[in-house]
C-alpha positions as CSV (number, residue, x, y, z in Angstrom):
1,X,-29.5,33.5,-30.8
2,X,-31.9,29.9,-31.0
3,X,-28.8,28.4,-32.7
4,X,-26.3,29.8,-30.3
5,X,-28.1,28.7,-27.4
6,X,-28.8,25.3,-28.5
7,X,-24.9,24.5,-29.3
8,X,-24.5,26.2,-26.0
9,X,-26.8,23.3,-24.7
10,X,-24.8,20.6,-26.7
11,X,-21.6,21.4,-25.2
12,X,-22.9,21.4,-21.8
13,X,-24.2,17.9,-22.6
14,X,-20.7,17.0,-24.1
15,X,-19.2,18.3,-21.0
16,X,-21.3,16.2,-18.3
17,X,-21.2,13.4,-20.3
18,X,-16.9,13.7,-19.9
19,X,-17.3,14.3,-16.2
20,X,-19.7,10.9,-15.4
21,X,-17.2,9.1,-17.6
22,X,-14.1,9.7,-15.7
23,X,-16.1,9.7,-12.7
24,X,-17.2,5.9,-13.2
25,X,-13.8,5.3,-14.7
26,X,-12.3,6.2,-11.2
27,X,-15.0,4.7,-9.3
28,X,-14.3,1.3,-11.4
29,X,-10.4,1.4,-11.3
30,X,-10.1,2.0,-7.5
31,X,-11.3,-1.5,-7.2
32,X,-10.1,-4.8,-8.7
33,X,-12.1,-5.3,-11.7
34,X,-12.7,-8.6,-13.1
35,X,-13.9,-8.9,-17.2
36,X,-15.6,-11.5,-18.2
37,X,-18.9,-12.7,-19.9
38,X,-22.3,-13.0,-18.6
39,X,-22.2,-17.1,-17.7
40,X,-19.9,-18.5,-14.9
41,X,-17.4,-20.0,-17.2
42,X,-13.6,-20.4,-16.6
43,X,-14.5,-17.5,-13.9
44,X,-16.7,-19.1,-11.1
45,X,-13.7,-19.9,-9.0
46,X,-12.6,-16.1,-9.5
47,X,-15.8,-15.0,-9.1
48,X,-16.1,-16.7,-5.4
49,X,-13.0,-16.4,-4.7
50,X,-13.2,-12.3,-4.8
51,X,-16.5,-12.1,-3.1
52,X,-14.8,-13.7,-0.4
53,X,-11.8,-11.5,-0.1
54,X,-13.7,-8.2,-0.6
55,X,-17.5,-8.5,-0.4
56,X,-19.9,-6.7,-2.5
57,X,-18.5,-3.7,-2.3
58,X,-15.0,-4.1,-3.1
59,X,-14.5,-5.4,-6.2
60,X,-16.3,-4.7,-9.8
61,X,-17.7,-7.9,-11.1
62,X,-18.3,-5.8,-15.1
63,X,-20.0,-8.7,-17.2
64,X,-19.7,-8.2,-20.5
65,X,-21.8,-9.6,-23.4
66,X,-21.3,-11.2,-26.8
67,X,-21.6,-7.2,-28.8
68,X,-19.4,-6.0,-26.3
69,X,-16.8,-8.9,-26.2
70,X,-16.9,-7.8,-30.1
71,X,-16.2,-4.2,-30.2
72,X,-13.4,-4.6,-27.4
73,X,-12.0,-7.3,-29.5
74,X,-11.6,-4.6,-32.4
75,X,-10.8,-1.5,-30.2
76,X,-6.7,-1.1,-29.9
77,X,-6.3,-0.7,-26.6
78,X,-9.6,-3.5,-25.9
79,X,-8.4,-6.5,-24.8
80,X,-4.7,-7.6,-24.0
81,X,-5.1,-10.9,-25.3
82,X,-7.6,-10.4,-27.5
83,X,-9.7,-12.6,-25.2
84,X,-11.1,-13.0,-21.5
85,X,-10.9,-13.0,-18.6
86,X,-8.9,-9.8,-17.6
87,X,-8.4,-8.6,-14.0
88,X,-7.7,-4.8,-13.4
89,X,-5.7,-4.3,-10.1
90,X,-5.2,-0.7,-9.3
91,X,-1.3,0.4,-9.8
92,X,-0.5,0.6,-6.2
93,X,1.5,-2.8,-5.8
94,X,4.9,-3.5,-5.0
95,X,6.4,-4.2,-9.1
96,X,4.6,-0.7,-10.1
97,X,3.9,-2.4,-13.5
98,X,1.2,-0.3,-14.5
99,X,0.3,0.9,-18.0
100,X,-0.3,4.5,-17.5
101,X,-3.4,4.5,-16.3
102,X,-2.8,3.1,-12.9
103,X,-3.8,-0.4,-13.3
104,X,-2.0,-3.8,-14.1
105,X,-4.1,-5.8,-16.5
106,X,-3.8,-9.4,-15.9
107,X,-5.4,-12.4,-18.0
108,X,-5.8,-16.0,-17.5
109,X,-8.5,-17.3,-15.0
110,X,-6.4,-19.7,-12.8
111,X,-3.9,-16.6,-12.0
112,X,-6.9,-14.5,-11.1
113,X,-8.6,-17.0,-8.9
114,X,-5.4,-17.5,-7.2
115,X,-4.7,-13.9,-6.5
116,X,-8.3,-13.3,-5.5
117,X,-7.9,-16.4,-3.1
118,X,-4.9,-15.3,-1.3
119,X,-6.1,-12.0,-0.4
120,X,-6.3,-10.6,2.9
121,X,-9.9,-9.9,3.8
122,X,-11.5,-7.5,6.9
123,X,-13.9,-9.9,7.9
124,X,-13.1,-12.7,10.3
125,X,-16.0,-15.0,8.2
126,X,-13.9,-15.3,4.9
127,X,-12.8,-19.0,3.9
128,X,-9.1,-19.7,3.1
129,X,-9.7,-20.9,-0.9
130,X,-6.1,-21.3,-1.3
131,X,-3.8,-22.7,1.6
132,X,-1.1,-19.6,2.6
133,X,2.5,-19.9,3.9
134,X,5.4,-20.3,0.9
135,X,7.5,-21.9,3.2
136,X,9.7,-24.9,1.8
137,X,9.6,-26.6,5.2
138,X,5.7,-26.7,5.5
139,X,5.1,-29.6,2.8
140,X,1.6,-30.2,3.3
141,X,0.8,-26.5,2.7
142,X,2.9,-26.9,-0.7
143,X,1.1,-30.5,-1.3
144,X,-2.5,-29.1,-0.7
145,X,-1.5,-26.2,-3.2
146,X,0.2,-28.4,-5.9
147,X,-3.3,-30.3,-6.0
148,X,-5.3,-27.9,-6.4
149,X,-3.3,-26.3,-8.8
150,X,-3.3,-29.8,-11.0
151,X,-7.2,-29.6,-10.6
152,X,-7.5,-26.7,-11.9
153,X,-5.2,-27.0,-14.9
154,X,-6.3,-30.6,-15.6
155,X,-10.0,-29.0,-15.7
156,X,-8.7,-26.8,-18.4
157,X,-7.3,-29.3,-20.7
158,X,-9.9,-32.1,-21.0
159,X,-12.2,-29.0,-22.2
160,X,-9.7,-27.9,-24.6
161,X,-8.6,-30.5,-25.9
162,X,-12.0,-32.4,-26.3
163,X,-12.8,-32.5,-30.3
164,X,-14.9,-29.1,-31.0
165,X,-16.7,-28.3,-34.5
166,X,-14.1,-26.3,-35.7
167,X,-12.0,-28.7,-35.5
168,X,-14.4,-31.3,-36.8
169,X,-17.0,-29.8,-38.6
170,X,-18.7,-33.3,-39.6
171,X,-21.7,-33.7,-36.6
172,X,-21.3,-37.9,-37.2
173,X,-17.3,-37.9,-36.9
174,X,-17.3,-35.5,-34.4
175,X,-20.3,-37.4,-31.9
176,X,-17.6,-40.5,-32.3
177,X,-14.5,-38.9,-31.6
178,X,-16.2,-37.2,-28.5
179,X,-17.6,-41.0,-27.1
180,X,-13.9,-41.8,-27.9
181,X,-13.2,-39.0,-25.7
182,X,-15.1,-40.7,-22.9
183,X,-14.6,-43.7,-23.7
184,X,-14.2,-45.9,-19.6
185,X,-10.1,-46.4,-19.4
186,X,-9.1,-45.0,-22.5
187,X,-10.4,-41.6,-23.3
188,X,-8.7,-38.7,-22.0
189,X,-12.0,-37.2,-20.6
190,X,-12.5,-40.7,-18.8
191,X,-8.7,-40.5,-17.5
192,X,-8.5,-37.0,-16.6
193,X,-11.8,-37.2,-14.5
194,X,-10.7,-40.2,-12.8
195,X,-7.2,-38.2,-11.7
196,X,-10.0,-35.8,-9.5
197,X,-12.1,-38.8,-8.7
198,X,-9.2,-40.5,-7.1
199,X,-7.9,-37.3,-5.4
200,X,-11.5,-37.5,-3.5
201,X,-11.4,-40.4,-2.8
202,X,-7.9,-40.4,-0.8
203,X,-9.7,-37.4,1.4
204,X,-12.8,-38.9,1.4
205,X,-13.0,-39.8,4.7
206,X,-12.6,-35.8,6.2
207,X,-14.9,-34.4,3.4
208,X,-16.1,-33.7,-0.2
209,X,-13.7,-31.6,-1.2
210,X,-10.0,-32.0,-2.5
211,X,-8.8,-30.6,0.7
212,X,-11.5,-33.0,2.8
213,X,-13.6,-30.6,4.5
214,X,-11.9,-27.6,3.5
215,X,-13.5,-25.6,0.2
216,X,-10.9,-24.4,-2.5
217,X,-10.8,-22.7,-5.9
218,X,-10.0,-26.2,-6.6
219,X,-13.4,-27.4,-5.9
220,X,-14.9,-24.3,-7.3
221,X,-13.2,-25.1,-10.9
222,X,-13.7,-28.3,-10.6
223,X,-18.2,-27.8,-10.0
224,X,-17.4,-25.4,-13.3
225,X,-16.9,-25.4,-15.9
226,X,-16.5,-29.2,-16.0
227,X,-19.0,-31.2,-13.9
228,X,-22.1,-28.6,-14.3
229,X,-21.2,-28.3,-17.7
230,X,-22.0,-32.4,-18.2
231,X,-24.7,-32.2,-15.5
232,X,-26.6,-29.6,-18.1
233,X,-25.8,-31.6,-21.1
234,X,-23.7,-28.7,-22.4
235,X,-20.1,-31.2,-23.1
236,X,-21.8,-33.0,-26.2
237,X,-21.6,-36.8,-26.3
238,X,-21.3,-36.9,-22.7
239,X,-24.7,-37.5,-21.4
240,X,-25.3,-36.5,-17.0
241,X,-25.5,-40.0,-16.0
242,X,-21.7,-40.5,-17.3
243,X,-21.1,-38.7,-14.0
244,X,-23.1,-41.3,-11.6
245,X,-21.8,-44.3,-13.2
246,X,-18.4,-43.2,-13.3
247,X,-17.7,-40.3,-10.9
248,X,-19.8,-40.2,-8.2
249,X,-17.5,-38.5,-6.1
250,X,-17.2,-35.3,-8.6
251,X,-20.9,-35.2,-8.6
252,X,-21.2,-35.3,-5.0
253,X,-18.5,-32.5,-4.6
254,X,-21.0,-30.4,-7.4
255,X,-23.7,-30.5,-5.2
256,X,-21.4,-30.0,-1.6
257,X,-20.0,-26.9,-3.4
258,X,-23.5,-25.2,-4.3
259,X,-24.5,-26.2,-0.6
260,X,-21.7,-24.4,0.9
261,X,-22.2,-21.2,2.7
262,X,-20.2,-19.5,1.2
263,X,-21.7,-20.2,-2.5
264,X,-25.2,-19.9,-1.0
265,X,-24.7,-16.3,0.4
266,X,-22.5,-15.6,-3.0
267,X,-25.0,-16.8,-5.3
268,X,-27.7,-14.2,-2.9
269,X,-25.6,-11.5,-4.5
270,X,-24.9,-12.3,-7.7
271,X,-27.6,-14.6,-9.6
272,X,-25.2,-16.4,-12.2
C-alpha cells in the first residue's frame, strides 16, 4: 500500500511538473522572445530597441548562459543556427511562417533590432530607433535608414574580421597583426571607425548621434559592441586612449547614448 501510494505521489509530481511547463511555455511564446547570452553583446541595440516598443512587460528578454548555450547547441530542435541570437515572434503574422508551434524563429541581431525598432508601441513616450515610411519619394527617410544600416553592418565586420586566436594562435604574431589592424590610415579597424567618425561629424552640428539629435539602433550598435568594447580594454591591442586620439566623436556618442533617457530608464530595468 506504502509503495502504491508513493508512485501515486510520483506521478502527481510528474503531472504538475507537465502542467507549469506548458504553462510557462505559453506564458513565454505569447510574447516576442529574444535568446541571447548574459552580456549585451551583438544584442544591446535589440535589447533597447524592444523595451521601447513593448515595455517590461511585453517581451521575454530569456538570457541564457555558457552550459545552457551548450546543451541547446546539442539538442535537435535547440538552436536554428546553431548559434545566437534568436527572436521568437508568435505565429500570428501576415506570411504564417510558423514551425508548428506557433512561432517564427528568427536569427541575426541587425534583423532583430530592426524589427524591434519599427514596432508600433502604446505609449506616446517611445523613441523612433529606426526612421519609418518605405516610400521611394521620401529620400531622406531612405538616406537616414541606409546609414544606419552601414553602421551597423560596418560595426559587425571590423569585429569579425579583426585577427582572433584561432585564427592566430601565436600571442606575439597575433598582438602585431592586431596593431596592424589599427594601424592610423591603413588598418581596417582605423578605416572602418573613421567611416562612423566622419558620419558624426557631417551631423555634428544638430547632435551626437548619426541622425544628429535623434537616437537609433545605429547609435546603440555602434556604443556596443564596438566602442565599449575598446573603452574596457576587451578588443586586444587596442588600448581606450585609441578612441580620444583618434575618434573623439565615437567616444562622445558612447557616453550621449548611456546618458539618454531612454538607456537610463532601460538600464533601471535590466542591469546589463
Amino acid at each position: 500500500a506504502r509503495e502504491r501510494e508513493r508512485e501515486r505521489e510520483r506521478e502527481r509530481k510528474k503531472l504538475t511538473t507537465a502542467i507549469m511547463t506548458a504553462a510557462a511555455a505559453t506564458t513565454i511564446l505569447s510574447k516576442p522572445t529574444l535568446r541571447y547570452f548574459m552580456f549585451p553583446g551583438r544584442c544591446y541595440a535589440a535589447r533597447v530597441a524592444l523595451y521601447n516598443a513593448f515595455g517590461k512587460e511585453g517581451w521575454v528578454d530569456e538570457r541564457i548562459g555558457w552550459g545552457k548555450y551548450k546543451k541547446l547547441k546539442e539538442e535537435e530542435n535547440g538552436l536554428v543556427m546553431g548559434q545566437l541570437p534568436e527572436l521568437r515572434v508568435p505565429g500570428n503574422n501576415s506570411i504564417g511562417n510558423t514551425n508548428g508551434n506557433g512561432f517564427i524563429t528568427v536569427t541575426q541581431s541587425h534583423a532583430i533590432a530592426r524589427w524591434a525598432a519599427r514596432q508600433n508601441s502604446s505609449s506616446s513616450s517611445n523613441y523612433n530607433l529606426y526612421p519609418e515610411g518605405t516610400d521611394n519619394a521620401n529620400s531622406n527617410t531612405l538616406l537616414s535608414c541606409l546609414i544606419i544600416d552601414e553602421a551597423m553592418a560596418l560595426t559587425d565586420s571590423i569585429i569579425a574580421l579583426a585577427p582572433k586566436p584561432d585564427l592566430v594562435p601565436d600571442d606575439d604574431e597575433r598582438l602585431q597583426k592586431r596593431k596592424d589592424y589599427s594601424a592610423p590610415n591603413a588598418g581596417y579597424l582605423y578605416k572602418g571607425m573613421k567611416v562612423l567618425e566622419n558620419r558624426l561629424l557631417e551631423e555634428q552640428a544638430s547632435g551626437p548621434f548619426l541622425l544628429g539629435h535623434q537616437l537609433s539602433i545605429g547609435d546603440l550598435y555602434i556604443k556596443k559592441p564596438l566602442v565599449d568594447m575598446i573603452l574596457d580594454e576587451q578588443f586586444e591591442g587596442v588600448p581606450p586612449d585609441y578612441l580620444e586620439e583618434h575618434f573623439p566623436l565615437l567616444l562622445n556618442l558612447s557616453r550621449e547614448v548611456e546618458q539618454h533617457d531612454l538607456v537610463v530608464d532601460y538600464l533601471t530595468q535590466y542591469k546589463n
